[in-house]
C-alpha positions in Angstrom: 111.6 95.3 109.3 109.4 98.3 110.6 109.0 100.8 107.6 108.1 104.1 108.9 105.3 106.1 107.4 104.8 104.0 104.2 100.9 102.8 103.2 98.8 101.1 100.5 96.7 103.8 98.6 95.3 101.3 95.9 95.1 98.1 95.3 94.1 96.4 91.8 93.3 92.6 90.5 93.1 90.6 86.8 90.7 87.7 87.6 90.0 85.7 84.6 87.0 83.2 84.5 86.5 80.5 86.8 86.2 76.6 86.0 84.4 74.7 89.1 85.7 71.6 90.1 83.1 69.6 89.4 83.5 70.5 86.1 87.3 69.5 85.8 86.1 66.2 87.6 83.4 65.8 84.7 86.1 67.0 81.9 88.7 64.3 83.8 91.1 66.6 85.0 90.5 66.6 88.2 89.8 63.4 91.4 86.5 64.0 93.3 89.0 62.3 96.3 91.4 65.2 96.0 88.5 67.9 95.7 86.8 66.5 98.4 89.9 66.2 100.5 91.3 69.8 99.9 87.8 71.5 99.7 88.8 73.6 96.8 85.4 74.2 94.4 87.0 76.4 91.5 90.4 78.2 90.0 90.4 80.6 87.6 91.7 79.8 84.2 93.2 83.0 81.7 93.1 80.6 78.2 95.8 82.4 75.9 96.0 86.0 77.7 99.6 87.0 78.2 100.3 87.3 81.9 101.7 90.7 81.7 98.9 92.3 79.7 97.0 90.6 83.4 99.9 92.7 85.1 98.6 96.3 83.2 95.2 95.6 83.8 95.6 95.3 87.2 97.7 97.7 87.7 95.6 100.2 85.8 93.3 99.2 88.7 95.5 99.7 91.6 96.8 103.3 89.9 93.3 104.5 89.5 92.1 103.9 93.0 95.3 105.5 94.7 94.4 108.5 92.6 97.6 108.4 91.0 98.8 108.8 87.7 101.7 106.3 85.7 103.8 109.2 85.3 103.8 109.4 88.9 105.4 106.1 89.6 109.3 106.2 90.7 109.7 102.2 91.0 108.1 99.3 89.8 108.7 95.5 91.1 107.5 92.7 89.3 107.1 89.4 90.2 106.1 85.5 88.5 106.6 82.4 88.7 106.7 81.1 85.2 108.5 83.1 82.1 106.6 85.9 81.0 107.2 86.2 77.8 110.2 85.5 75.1 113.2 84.1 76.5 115.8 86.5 77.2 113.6 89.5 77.7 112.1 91.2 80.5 108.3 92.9 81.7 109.5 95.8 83.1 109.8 97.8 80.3 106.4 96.8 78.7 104.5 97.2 81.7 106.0 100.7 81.8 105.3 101.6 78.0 101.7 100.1 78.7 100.7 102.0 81.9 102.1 105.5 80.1 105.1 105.8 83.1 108.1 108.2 83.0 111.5 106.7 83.6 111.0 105.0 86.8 113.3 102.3 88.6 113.0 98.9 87.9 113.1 95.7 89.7 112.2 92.0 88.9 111.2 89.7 91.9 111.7 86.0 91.3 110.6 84.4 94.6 108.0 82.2 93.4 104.5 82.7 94.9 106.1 84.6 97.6 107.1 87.3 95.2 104.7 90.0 96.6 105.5 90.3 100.3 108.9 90.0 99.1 108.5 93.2 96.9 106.9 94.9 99.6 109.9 94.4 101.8 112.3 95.5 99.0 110.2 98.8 97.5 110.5 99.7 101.8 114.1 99.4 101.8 114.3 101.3 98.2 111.5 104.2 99.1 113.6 104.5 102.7 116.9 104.5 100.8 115.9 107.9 98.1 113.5 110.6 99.6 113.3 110.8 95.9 111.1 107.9 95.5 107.8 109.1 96.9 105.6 106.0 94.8 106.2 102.0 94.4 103.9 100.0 92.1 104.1 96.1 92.9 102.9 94.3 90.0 103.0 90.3 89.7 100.9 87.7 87.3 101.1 84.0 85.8 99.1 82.3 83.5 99.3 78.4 84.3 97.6 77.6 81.0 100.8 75.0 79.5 100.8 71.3 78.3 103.7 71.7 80.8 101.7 71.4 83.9 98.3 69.8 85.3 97.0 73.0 87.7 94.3 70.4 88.8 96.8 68.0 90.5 100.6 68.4 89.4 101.7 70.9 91.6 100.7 69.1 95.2 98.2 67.7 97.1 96.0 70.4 98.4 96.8 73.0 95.8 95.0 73.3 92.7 96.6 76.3 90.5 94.8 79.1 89.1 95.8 82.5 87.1 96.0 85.8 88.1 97.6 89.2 88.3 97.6 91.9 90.5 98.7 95.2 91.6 99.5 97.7 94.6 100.3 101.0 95.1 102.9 101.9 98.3 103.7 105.4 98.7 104.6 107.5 101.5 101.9 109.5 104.0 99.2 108.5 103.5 96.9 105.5 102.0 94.0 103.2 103.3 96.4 100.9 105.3 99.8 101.7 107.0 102.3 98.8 106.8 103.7 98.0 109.8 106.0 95.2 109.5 107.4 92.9 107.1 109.6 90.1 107.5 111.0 87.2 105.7 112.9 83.9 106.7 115.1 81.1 104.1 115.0 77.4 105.7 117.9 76.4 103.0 117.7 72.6 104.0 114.5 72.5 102.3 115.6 73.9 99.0 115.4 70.7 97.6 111.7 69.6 98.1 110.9 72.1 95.3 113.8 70.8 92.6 113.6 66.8 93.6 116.1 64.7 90.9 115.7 67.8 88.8 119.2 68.9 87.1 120.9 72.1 87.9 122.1 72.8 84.6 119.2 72.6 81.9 119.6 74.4 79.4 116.4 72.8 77.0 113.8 73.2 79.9 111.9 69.8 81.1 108.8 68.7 79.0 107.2 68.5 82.2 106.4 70.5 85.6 106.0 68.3 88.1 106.2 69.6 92.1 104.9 66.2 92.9 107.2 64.2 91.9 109.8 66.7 93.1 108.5 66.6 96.7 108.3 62.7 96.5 112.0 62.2 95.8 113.4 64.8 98.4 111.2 63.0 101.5 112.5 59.7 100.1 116.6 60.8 100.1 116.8 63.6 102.2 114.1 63.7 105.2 110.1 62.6 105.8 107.1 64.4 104.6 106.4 64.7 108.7 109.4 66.3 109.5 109.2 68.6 106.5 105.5 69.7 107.2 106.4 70.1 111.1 109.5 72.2 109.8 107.8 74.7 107.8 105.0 75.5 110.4 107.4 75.9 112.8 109.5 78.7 111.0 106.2 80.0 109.8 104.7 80.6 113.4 108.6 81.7 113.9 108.4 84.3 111.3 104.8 85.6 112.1 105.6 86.0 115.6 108.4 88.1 115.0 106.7 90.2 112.5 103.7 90.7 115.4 106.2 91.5 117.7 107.7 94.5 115.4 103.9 95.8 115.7 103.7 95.5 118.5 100.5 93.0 118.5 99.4 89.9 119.9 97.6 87.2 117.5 94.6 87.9 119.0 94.5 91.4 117.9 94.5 90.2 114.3 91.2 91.0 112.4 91.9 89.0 109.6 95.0 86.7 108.0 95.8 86.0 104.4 97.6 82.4 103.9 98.6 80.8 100.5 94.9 79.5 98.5 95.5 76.1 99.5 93.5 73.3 100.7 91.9 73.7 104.3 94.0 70.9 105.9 97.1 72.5 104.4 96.0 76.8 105.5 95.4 74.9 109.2 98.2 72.4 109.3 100.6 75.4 108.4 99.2 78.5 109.7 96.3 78.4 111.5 97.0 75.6 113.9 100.4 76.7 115.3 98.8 80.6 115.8 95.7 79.2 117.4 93.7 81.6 114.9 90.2 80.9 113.8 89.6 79.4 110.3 87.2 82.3 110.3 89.3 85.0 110.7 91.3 83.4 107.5 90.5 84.0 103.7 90.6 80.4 102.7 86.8 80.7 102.3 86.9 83.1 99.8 90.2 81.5 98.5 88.6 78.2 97.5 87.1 79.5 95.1 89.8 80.8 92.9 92.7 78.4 93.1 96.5 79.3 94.3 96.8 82.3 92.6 100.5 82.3 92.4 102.0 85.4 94.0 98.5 86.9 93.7 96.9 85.4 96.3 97.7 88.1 99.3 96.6 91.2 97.3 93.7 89.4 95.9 92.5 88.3 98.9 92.9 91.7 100.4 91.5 93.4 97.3 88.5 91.0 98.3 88.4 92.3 102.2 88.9 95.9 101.3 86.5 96.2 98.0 83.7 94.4 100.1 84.0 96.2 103.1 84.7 93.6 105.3 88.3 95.9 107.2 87.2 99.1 109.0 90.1 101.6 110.7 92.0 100.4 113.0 91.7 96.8 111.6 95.0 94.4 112.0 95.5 92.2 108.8 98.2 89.6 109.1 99.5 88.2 105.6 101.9 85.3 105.8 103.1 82.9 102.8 106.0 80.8 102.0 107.8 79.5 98.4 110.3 77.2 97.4 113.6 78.0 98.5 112.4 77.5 101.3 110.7 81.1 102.0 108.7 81.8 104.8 107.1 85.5 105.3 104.8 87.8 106.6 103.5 91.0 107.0 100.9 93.2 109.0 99.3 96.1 108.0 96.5 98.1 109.7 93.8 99.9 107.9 94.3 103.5 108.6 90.5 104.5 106.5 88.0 103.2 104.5 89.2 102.7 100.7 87.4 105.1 98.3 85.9 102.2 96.1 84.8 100.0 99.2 81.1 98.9 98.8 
């Protein structure tokens, strides 16, 4: 998809404080094998903060910088992974009521932790669709903090899971970065490495969330980790090259890429290595630091690029991710200005 004239005017993050991983390996939640495998030093940990008070936060941020008002707001997508609240009701509304908006549109995005690029592509389509709609806000967050889950080690090798929320503004004419392209691909014979023995109909909820186990049961009944792992960075370089293509780019005119906060085996196994980027040109340095952020980890990271002046104009910034489904995704934007509250 090639959205025409549509750009990022602010961009806003919730980080809550960080635990180290040497101090989940002293407190026993974490394996120094794992840490040292994975490279991962820290994640970010919220306590008992609701996700979608993170969600206002950041997207007080992200309104703020655009120079925008709520009332100005025509749609609003939200995103998550977990349940945000009381069963059977829904964030859109209270993020609304919080932020002071009018009666805008609204969407929620349950791709997992690809739930950001996929709102970007769907607030394009919707802001193409109604010259009325001059102003998307994106919002996503999660709070991991559950007797549910272990965010140290039950959610897959590599991946140590941390909370988050944040928040963009799109809007037509003009912003910091124009987006150029955004694309998204479904390999559906991997849906089950994410729901393992799991059953379809549950209506009491497991006692525990466990994407290990999961994984571990699909490569032992339906195909090996190897072919898995050799499937997804194949549809992933697919799916990047495609969105390049649309921009008319070559992977070497990338400035910097945004991957998933994984381990450093996992960001090169899956991205890097098929593209022939540099780690350097990747986030994962900065990413190690804060854990798999959920569907937070693109903005955050580019939050980080843009707030510490690290993108100039003309900059190319390649954002790829995938989710269980299987999703695989990416986007390019290219910075058109230095943000206002750069350093």
């Amino acid at each position: 998809m090639r959205p025409q004239d549509i750009y990022l005017s602010g961009l806003g993050s919730y980080l809550p404080e960080r635990m180290s991983s040497r101090r989940a390996i002293e407190l026993g939640l974490y394996n120094e094998t794992l840490m040292l495998d994975s490279g991962v030093t820290g994640t970010l940990v919220a306590g008992d903060t609701p996700p979608v008070d993170m969600a206002v936060s950041a997207a007080r941020e992200a309104l703020k910088r655009a120079g925008r008002e709520a009332a100005e707001v025509d749609l609003l997508l939200h995103s998550c992974v977990l349940r945000q609240g009381p069963e059977m009701w829904y964030p859109g509304g209270y993020i609304l009521r919080e932020l002071g908006c009018g009666d805008a549109a609204v969407f929620e995005v349950s791709q997992g932790c690809n739930g950001m690029l996929a709102a970007l592509e769907l607030a394009v389509g919707q802001l193409a669709a109604d010259a009325g709609r001059r102003t998307a806000l994106l919002t996503t967050a999660d709070n991991f903090t559950s007797p549910k889950g272990d965010r140290w080690q039950g959610y897959g090798p590599g991946t140590v899971i941390g909370d988050a929320a944040s928040a963009l503004v799109l809007e037509r004419g003009a912003g910091f970065a124009r987006l150029r392209t955004v694309n998204q691909s479904v390999i559906p014979e991997l849906e089950g490495l994410h729901r393992g023995a799991e059953p379809l109909f549950d209506p009491h909820g497991r006692e525990t969330i466990d994407m290990v186990a999961r994984a571990r049961h699909f490569g032992r009944t339906s195909k090996p980790l190897a072919e898995i792992n050799e499937l997804i960075a194949l549809r992933q370089a697919e799916v990047v090259r495609r969105t390049l293509a649309e921009a008319e780019l070559e992977v070497g005119d990338i400035a910097r890429a945004i991957y998933v906060n994984q381990g450093q085996y996992l960001v090169g196994q899956f991205f890097l290595d098929p593209l022939g980027l540099p780690e350097e040109k990747s986030t994962w340095d900065f990413g190690r630091t804060v854990g798999h952020l959920a569907a937070s980890d693109h903005v955050v990271a580019l939050d980080h690029l843009v707030t510490t002046g690290q993108l100039g104009p003309g900059d190319h910034v390649l954002l790829a991710g995938a989710a269980p489904g299987f999703v695989v995704s990416s986007a390019v934007l290219t910075m058109s200005a230095a943000a206002s509250w750069a350093i």
